[in-house]
ZADO-1210 file (C-alpha; in nm, 4 decimals, padded with zeros to 6 digits):
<atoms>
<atom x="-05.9401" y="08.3380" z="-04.4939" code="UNK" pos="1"/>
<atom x="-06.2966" y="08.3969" z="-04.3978" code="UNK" pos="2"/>
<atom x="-06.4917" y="08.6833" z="-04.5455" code="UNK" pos="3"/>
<atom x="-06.8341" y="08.8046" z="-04.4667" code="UNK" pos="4"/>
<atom x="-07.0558" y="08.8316" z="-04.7606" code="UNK" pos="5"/>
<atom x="-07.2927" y="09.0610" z="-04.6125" code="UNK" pos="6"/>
<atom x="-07.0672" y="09.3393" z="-04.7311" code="UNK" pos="7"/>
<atom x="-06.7620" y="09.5130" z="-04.8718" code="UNK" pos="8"/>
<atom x="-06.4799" y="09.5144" z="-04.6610" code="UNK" pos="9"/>
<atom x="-06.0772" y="09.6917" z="-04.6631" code="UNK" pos="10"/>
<atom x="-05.8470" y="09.5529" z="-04.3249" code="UNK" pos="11"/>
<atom x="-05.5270" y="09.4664" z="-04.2812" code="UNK" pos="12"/>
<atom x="-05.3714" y="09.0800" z="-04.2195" code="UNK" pos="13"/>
<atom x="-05.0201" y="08.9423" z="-04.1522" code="UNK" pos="14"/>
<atom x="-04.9313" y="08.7412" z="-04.4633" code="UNK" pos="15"/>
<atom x="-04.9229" y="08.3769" z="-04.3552" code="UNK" pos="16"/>
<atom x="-04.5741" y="08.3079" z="-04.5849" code="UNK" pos="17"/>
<atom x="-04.3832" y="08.6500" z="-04.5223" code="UNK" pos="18"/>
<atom x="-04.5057" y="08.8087" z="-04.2322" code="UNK" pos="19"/>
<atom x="-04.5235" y="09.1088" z="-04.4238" code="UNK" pos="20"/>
<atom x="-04.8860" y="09.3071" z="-04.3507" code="UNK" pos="21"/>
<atom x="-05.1495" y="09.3156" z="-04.6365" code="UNK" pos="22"/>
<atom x="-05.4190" y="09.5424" z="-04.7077" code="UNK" pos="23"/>
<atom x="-05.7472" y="09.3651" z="-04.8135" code="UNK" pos="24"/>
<atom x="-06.0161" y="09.5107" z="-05.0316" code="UNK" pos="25"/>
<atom x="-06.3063" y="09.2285" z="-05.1141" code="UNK" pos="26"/>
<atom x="-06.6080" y="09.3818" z="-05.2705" code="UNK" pos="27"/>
<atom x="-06.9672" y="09.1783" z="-05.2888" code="UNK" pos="28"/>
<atom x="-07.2915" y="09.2459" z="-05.4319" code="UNK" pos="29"/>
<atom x="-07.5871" y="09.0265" z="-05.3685" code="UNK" pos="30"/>
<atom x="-07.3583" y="08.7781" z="-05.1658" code="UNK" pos="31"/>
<atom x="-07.1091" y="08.7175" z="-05.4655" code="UNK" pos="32"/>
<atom x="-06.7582" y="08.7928" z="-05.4449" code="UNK" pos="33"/>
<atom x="-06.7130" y="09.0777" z="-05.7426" code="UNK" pos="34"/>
<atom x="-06.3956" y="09.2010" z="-05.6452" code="UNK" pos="35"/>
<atom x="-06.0739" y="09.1265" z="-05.4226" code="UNK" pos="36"/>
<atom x="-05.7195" y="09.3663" z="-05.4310" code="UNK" pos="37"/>
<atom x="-05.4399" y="09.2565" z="-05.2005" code="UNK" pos="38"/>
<atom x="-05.1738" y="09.4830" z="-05.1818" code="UNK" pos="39"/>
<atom x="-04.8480" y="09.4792" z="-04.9626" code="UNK" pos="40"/>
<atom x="-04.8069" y="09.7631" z="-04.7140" code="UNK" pos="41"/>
<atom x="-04.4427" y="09.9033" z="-04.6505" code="UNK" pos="42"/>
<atom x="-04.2543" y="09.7220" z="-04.9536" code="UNK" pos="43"/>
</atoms>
């Protein structure tokens, strides 16, 4: 997965084993990775 470290970001992606969506919360400061929740939608 590809993330963009010019900011925070939340979306939604297809989980590449289940299928199953996923929502993604990545959080950076200064163009480091500080913080990343995945959390499975519908289960």
């Amino acid at each position: 997965m590809l993330l963009d470290p010019a900011y925070s970001q939340t979306y939604v992606e297809d989980c590449e084993v289940c299928c199953n969506p996923i929502e993604l919360h990545v959080n950076f400061e200064e163009g480091e990775l500080v913080g990343f929740e995945a959390i499975e939608i519908g289960q």
